[in-house]
DSSP file (Angstrom, degrees, kcal/mol; ACC not computed):
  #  RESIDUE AA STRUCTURE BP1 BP2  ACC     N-H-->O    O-->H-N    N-H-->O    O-->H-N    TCO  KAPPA ALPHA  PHI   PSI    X-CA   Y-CA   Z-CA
    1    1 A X     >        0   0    0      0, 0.0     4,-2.5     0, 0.0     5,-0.2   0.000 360.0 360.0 360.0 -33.7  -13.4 -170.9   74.6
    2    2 A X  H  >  +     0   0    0      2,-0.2     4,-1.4     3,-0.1     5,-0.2   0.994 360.0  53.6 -40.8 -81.1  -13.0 -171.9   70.9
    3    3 A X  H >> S+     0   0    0      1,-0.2     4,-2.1     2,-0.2     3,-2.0   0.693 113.6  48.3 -36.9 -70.4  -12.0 -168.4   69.7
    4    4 A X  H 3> S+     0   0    0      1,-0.4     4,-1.8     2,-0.3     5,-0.3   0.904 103.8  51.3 -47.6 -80.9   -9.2 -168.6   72.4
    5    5 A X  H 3X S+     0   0    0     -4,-2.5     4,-0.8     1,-0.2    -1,-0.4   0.689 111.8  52.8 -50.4  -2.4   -7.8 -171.6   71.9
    6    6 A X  H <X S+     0   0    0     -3,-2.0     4,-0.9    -4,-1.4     5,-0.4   0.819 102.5  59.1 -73.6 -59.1   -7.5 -170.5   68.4
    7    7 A X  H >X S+     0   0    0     -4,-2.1     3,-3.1    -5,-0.2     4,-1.7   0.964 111.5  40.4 -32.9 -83.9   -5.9 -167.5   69.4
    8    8 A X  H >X S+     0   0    0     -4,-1.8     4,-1.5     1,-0.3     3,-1.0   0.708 110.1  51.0 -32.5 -69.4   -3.2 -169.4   70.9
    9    9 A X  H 3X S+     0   0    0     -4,-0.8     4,-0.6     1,-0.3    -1,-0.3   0.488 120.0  42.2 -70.6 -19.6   -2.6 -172.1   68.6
   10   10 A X  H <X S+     0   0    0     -3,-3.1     4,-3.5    -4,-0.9    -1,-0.3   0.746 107.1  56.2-106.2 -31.8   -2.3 -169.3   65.8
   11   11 A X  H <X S+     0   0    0     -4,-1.7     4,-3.5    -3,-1.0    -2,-0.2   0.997 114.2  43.9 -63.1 -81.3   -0.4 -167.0   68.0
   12   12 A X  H  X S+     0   0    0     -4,-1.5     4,-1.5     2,-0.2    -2,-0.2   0.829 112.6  51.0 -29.0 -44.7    2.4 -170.5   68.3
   13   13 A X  H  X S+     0   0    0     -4,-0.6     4,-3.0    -5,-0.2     5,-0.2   0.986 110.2  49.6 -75.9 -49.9    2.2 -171.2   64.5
   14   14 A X  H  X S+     0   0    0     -4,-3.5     4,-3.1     2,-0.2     5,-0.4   0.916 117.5  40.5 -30.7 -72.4    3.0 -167.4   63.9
   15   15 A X  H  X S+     0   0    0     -4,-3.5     4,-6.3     1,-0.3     5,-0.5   0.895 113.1  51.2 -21.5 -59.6    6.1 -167.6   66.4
   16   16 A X  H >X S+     0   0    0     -4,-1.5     4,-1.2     1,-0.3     3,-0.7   0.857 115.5  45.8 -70.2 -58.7    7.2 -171.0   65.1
   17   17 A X  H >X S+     0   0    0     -4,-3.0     3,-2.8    -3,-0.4     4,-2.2   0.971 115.2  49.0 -83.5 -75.0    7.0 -169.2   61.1
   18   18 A X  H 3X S+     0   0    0     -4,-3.1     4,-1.7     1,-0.3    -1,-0.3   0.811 106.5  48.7 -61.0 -30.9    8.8 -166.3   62.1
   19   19 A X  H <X S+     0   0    0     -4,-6.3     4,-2.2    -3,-0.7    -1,-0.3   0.916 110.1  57.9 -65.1 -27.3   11.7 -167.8   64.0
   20   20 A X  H <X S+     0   0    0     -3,-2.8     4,-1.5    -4,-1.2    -2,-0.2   0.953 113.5  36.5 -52.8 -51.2   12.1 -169.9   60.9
   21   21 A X  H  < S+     0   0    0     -4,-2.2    -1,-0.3     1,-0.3    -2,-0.2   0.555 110.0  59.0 -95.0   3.6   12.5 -167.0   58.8
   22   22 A X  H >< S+     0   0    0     -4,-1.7     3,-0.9    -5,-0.4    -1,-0.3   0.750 103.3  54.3 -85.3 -31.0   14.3 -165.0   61.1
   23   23 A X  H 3< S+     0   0    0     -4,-2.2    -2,-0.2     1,-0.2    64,-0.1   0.603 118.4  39.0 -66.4 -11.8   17.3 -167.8   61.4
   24   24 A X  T 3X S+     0   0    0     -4,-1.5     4,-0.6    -5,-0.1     5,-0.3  -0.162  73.8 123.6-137.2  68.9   17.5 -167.6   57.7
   25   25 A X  H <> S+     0   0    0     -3,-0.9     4,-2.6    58,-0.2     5,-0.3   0.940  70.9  62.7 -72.5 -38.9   17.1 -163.8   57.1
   26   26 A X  H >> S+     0   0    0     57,-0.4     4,-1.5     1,-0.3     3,-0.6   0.953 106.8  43.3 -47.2 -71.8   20.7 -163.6   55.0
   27   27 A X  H 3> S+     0   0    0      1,-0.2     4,-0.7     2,-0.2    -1,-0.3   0.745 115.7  49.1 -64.6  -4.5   19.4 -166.1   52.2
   28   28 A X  H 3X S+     0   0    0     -4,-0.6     4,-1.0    -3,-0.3    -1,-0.2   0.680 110.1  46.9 -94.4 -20.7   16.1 -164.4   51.9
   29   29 A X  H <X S+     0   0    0     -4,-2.6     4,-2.1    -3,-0.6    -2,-0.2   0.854 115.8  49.0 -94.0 -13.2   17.3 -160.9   51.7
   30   30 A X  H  < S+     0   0    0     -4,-1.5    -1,-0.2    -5,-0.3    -2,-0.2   0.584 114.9  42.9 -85.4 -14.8   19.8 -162.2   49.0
   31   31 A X  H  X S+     0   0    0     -4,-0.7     4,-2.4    -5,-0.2     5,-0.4   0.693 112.1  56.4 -95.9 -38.0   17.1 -164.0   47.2
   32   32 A X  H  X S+     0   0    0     -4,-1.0     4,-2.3     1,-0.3    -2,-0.2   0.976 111.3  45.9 -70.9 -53.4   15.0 -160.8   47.8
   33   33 A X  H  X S+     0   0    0     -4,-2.1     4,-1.1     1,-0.2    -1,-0.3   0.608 108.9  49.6 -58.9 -17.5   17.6 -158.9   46.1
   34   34 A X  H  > S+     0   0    0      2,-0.2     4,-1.9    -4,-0.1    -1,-0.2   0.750 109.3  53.4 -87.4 -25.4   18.3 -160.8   43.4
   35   35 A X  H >X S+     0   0    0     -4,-2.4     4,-3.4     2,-0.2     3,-0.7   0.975 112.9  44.6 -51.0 -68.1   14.7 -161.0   42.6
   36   36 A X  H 3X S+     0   0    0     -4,-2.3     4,-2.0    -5,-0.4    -2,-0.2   0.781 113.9  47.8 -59.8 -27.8   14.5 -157.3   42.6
   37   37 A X  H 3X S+     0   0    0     -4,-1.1     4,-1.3     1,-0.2    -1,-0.3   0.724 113.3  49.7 -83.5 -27.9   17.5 -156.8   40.7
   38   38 A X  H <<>S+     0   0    0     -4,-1.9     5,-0.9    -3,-0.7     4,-0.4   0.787 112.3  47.2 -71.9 -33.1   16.4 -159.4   38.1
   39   39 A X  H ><5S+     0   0    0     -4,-3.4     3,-1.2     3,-0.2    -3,-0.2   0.926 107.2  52.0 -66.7 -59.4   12.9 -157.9   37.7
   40   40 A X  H 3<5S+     0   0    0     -4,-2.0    -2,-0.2    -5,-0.4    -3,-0.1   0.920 102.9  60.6 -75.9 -30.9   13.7 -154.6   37.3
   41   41 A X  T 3<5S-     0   0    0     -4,-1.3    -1,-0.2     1,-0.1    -2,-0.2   0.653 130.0 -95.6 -31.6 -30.1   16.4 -155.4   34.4
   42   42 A X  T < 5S+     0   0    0     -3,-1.2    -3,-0.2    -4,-0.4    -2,-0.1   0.067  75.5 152.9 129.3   4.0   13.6 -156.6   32.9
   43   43 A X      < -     0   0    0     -5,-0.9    -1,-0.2    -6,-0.2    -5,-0.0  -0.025  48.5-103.6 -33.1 148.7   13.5 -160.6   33.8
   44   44 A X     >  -     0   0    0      1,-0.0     4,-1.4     4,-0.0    -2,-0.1   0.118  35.4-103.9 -49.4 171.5   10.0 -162.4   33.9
   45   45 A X  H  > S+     0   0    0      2,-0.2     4,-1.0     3,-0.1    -6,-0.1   0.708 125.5  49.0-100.8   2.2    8.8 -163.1   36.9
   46   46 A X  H >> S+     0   0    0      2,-0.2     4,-2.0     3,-0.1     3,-1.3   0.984 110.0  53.7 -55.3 -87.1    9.8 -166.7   36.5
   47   47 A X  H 3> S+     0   0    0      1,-0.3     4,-1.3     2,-0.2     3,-0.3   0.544 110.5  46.2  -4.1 -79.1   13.1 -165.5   35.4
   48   48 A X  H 3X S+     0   0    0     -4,-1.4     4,-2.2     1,-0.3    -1,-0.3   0.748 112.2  50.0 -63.2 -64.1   13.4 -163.5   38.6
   49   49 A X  H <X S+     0   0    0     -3,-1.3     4,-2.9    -4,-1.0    -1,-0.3   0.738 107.5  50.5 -51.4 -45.8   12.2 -166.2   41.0
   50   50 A X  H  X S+     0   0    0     -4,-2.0     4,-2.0    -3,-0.3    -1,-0.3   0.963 112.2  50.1 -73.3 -27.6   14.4 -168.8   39.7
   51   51 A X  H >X S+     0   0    0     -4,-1.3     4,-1.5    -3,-0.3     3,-1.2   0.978 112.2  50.1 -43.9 -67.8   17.5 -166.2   40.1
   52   52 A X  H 3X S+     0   0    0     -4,-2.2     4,-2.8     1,-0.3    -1,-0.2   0.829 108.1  50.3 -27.5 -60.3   16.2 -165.6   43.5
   53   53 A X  H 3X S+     0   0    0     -4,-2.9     4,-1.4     1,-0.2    -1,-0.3   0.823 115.5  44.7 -49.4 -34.8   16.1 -169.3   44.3
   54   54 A X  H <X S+     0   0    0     -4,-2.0     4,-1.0    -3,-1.2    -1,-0.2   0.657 105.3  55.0 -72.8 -46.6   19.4 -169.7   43.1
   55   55 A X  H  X S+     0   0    0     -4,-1.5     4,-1.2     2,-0.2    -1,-0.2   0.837 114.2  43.7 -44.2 -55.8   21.2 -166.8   44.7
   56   56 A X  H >X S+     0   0    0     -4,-2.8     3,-1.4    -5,-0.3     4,-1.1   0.961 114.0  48.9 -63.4 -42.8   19.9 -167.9   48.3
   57   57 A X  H >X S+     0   0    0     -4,-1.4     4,-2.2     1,-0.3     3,-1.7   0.967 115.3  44.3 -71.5 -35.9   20.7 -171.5   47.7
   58   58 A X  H 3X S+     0   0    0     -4,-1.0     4,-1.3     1,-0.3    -1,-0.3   0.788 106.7  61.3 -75.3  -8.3   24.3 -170.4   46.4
   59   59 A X  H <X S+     0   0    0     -3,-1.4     4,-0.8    -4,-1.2    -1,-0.3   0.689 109.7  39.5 -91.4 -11.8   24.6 -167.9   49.5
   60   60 A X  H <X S+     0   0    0     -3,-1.7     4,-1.7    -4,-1.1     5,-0.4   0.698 116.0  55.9-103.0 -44.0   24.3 -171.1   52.4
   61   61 A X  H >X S+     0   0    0     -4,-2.2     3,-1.3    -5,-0.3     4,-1.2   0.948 110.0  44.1 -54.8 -47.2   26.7 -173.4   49.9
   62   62 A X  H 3X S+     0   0    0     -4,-1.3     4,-1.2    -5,-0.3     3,-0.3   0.876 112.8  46.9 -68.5 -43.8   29.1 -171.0   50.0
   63   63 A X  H 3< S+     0   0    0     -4,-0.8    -1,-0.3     1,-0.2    -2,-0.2   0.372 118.9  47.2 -66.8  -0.3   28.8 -170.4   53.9
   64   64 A X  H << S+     0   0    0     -4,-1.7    -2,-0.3    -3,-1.3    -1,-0.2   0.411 105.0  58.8-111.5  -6.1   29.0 -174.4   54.1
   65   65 A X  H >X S+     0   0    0     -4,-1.2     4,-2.2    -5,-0.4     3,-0.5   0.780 105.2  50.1 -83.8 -39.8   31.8 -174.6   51.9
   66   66 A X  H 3X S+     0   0    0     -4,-1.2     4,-1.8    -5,-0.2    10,-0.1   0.744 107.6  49.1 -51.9 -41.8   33.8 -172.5   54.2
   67   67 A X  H 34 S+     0   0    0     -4,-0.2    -1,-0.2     1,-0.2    -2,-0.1   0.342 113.3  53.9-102.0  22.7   33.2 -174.3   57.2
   68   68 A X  H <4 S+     0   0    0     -3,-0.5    -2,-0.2     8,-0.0    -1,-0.2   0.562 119.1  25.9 -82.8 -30.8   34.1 -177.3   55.3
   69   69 A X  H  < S+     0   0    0     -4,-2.2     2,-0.9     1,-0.1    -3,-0.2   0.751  95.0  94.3-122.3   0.9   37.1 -176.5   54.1
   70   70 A X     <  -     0   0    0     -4,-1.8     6,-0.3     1,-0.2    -1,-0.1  -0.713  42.4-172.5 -95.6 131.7   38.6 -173.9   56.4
   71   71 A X        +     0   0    0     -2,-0.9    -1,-0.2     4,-0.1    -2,-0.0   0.882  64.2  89.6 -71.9 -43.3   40.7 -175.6   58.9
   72   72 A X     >  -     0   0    0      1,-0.2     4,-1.0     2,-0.1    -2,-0.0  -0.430  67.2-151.2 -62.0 131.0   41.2 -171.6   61.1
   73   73 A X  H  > S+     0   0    0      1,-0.2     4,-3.5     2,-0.2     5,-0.3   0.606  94.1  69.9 -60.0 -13.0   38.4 -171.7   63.5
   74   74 A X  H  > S+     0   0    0      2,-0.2     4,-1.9     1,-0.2    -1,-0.2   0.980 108.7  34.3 -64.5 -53.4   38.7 -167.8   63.1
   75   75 A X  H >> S+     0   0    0      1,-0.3     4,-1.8     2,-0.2     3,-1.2   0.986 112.4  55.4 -64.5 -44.6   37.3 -168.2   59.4
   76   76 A X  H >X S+     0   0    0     -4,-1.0     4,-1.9     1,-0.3     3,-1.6   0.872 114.6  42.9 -46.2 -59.6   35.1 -171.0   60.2
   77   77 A X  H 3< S+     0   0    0     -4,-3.5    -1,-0.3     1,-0.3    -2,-0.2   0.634 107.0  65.9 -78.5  -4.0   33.5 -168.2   63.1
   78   78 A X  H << S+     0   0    0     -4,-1.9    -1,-0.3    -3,-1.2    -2,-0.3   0.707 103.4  44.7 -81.5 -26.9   33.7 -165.4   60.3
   79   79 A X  H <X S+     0   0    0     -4,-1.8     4,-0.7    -3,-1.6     3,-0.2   0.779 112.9  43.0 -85.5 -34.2   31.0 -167.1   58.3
   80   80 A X  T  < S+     0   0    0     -4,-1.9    -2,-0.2    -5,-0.4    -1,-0.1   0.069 110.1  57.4-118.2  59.3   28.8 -167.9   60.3
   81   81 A X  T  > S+     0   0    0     -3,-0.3     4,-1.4     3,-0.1    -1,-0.3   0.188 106.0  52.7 -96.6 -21.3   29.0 -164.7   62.0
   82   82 A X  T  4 S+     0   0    0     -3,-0.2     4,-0.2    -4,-0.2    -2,-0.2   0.624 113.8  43.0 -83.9 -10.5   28.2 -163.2   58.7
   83   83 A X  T  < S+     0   0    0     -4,-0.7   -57,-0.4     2,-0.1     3,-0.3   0.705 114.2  52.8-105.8 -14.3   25.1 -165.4   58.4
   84   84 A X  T  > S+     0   0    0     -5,-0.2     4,-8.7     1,-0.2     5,-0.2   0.726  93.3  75.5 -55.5 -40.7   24.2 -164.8   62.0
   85   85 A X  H  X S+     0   0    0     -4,-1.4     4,-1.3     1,-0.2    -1,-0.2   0.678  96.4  40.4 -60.3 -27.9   24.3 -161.3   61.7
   86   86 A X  H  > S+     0   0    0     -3,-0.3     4,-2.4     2,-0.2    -1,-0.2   0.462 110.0  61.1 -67.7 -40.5   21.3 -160.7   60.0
   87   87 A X  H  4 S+     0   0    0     -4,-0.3    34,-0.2     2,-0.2    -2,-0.2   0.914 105.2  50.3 -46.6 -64.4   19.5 -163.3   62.1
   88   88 A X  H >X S+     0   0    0     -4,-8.7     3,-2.9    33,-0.2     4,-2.6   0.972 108.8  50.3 -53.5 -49.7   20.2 -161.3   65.2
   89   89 A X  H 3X S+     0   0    0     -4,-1.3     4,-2.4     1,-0.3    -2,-0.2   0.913 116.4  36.8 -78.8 -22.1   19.1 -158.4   63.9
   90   90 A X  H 3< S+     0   0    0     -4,-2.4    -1,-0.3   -68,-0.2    -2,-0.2   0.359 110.6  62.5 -77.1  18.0   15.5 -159.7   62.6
   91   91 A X  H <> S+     0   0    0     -3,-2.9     4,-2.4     2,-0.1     5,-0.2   0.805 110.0  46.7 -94.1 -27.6   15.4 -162.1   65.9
   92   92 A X  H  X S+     0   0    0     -4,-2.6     4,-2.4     1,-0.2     5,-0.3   0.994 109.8  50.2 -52.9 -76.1   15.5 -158.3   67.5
   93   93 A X  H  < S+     0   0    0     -4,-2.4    -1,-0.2    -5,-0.3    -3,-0.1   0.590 109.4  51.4 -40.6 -16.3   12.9 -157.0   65.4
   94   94 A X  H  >>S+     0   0    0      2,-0.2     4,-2.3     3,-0.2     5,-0.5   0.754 111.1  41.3-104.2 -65.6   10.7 -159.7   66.1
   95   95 A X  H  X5S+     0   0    0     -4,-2.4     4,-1.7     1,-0.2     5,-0.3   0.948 114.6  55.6 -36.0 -76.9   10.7 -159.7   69.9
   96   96 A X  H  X5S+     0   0    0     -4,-2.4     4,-0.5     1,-0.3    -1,-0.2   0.717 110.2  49.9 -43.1 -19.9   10.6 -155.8   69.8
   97   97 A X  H >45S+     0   0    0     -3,-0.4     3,-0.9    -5,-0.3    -1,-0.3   0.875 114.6  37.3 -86.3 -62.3    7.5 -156.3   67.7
   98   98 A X  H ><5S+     0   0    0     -4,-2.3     3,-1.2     1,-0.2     4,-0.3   0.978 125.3  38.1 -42.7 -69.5    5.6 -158.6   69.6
   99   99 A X  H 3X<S+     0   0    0     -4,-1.7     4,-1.4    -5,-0.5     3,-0.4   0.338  90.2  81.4 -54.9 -13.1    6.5 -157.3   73.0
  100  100 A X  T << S+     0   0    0     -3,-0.9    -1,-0.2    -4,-0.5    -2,-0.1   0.300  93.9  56.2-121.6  10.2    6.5 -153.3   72.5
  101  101 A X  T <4 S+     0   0    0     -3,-1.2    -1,-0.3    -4,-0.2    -2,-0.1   0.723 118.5  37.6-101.8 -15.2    2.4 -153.4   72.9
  102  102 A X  T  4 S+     0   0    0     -3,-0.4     2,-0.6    -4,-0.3    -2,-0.2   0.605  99.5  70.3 -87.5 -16.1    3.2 -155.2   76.3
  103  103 A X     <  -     0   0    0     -4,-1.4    -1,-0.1     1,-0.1     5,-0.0  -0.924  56.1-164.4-122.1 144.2    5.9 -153.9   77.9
  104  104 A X        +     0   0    0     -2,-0.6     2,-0.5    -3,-0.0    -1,-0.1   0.717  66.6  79.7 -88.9 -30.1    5.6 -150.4   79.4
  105  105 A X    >>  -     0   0    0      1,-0.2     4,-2.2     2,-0.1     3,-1.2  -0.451  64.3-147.7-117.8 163.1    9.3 -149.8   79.8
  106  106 A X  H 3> S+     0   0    0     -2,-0.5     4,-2.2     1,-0.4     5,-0.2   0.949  97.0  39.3 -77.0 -37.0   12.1 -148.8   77.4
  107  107 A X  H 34 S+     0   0    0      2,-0.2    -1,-0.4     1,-0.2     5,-0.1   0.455 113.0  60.3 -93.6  21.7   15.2 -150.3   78.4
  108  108 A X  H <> S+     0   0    0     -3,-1.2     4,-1.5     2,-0.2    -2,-0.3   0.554 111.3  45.7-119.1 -41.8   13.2 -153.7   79.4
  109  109 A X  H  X S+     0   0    0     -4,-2.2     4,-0.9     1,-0.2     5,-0.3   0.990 112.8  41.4 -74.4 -44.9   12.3 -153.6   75.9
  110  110 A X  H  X S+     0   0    0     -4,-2.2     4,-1.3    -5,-0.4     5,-0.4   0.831 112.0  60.7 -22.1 -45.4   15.6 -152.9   74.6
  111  111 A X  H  > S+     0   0    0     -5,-0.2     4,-4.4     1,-0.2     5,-0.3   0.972 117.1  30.1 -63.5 -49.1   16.9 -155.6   77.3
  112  112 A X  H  < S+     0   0    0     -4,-1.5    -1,-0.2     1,-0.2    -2,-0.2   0.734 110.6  57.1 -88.8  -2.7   14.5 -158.5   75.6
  113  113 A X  H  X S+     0   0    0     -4,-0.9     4,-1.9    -5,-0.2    -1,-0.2   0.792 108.1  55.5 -96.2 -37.1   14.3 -157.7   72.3
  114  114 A X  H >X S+     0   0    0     -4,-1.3     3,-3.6     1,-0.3     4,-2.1   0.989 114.1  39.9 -55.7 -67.4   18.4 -158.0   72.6
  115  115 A X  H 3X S+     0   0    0     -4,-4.4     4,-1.6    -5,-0.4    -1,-0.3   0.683 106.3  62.9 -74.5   1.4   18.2 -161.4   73.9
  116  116 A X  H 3> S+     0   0    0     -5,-0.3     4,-2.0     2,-0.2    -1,-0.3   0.783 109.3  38.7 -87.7  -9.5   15.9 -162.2   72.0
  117  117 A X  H <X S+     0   0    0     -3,-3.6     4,-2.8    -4,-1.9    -2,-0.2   0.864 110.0  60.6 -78.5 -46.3   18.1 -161.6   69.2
  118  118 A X  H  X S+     0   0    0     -4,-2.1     4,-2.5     2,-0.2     5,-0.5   0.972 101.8  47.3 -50.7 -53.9   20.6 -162.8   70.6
  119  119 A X  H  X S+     0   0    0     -4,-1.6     4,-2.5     1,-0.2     3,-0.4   0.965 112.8  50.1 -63.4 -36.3   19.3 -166.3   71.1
  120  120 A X  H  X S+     0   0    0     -4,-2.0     4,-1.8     1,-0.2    -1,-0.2   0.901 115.0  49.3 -70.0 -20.9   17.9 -166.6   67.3
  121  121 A X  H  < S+     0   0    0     -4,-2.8   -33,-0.2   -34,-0.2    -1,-0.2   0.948 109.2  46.9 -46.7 -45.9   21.4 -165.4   66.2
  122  122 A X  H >X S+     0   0    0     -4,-2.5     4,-2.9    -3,-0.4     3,-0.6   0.659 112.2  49.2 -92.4 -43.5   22.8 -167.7   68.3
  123  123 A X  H 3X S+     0   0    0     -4,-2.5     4,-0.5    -5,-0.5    -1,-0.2   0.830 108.1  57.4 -73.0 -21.7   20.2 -170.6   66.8
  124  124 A X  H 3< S+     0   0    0     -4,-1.8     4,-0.3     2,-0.2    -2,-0.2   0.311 105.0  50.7 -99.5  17.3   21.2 -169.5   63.1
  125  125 A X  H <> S+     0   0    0     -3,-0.6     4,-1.1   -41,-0.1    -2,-0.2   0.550 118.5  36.9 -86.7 -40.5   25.0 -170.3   64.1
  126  126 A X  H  X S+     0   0    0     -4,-2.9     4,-0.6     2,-0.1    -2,-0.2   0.644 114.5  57.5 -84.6   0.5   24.1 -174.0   65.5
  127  127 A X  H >X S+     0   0    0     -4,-0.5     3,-2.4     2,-0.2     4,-1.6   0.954 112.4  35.1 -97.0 -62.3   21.7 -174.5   63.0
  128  128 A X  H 3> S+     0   0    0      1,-0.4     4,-2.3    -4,-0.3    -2,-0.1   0.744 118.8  49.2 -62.4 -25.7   24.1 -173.9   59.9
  129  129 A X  H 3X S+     0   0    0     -4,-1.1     4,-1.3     2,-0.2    -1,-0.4   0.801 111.5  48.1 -77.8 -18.2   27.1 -175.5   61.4
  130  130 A X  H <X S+     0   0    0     -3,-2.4     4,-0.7    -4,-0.6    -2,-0.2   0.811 116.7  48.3 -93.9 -12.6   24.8 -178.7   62.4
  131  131 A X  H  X S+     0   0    0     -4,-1.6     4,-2.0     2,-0.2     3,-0.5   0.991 118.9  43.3 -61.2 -66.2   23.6 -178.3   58.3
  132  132 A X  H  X S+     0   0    0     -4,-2.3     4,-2.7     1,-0.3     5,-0.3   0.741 111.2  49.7 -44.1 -57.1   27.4 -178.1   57.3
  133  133 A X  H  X S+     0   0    0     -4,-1.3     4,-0.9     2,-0.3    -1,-0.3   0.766 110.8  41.9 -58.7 -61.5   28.4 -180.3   59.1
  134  134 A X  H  < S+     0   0    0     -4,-0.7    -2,-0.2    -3,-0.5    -1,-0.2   0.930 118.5  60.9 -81.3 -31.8   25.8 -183.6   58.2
  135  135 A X  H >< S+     0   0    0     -4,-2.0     3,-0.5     1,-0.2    -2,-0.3   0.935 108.0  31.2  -7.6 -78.2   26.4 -182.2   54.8
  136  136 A X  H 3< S+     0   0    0     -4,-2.7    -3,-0.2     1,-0.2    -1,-0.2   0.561 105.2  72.9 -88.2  -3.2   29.9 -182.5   54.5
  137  137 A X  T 3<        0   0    0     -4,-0.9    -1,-0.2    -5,-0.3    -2,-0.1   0.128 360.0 360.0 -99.8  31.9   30.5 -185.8   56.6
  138  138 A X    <         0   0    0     -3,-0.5    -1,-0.3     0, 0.0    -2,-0.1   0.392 360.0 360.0 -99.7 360.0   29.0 -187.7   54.2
């Protein structure tokens, strides 16, 4: 009964880590690239890490600078569709991963993995407008 309720609890923490890091897949793959581009140039691995840090952090100020200071909702939905996008597609990858040893059928995996993407897209668009937003109303 132990083992189980361990399972679970571990099963939940997993989820709860991965949704995290699937709503902010854009700064991590920009940090991941700056790393990598810093490394192989021949940066430390310090070096490379603080670049990293630095590039992610400068890739959500820039998408919160935008929906502070552009007034067209069009731009406003143009950034954080551009931060979304990335979201969706590891919120996909992450359903389809869990799920594709439990469900037997192709388009019902295709069907959830979509919405499941959809809804973490959809959480890394409120999330960053509800950042921007207590951010800038200060």
């Amino acid at each position: 009964m132990t083992l189980i309720l361990l399972a679970i609890t571990l099963t939940i923490a997993l989820c709860v880590i991965a949704y995290n890091f699937a709503i902010y897949a854009l700064p991590f793959m920009v940090g991941l690239t700056a790393f990598q581009y810093v490394y192989g140039t021949g940066g430390g691995f310090l070096m490379s890490g603080l670049a990293a840090i630095a590039a992610a952090l400068l890739c959500v100020v820039v998408v919160i600078a935008v929906l502070g200071f552009a007034k067209n909702p069009a731009w406003r939905l143009l950034a954080l569709a551009i931060f979304a996008v990335p979201a969706t597609i590891a919120g996909y990858a992450l359903v389809h991963g869990v799920t594709k040893n439990f469900v037997d059928s192709t388009i019902a995996l295709n069907l959830l993995g979509g919405l499941g993407g959809l809804l973490i897209g959809v959480a890394a668009m409120l999330n960053l407008n509800a950042l921007g937003t207590a951010a800038l109303s200060r």
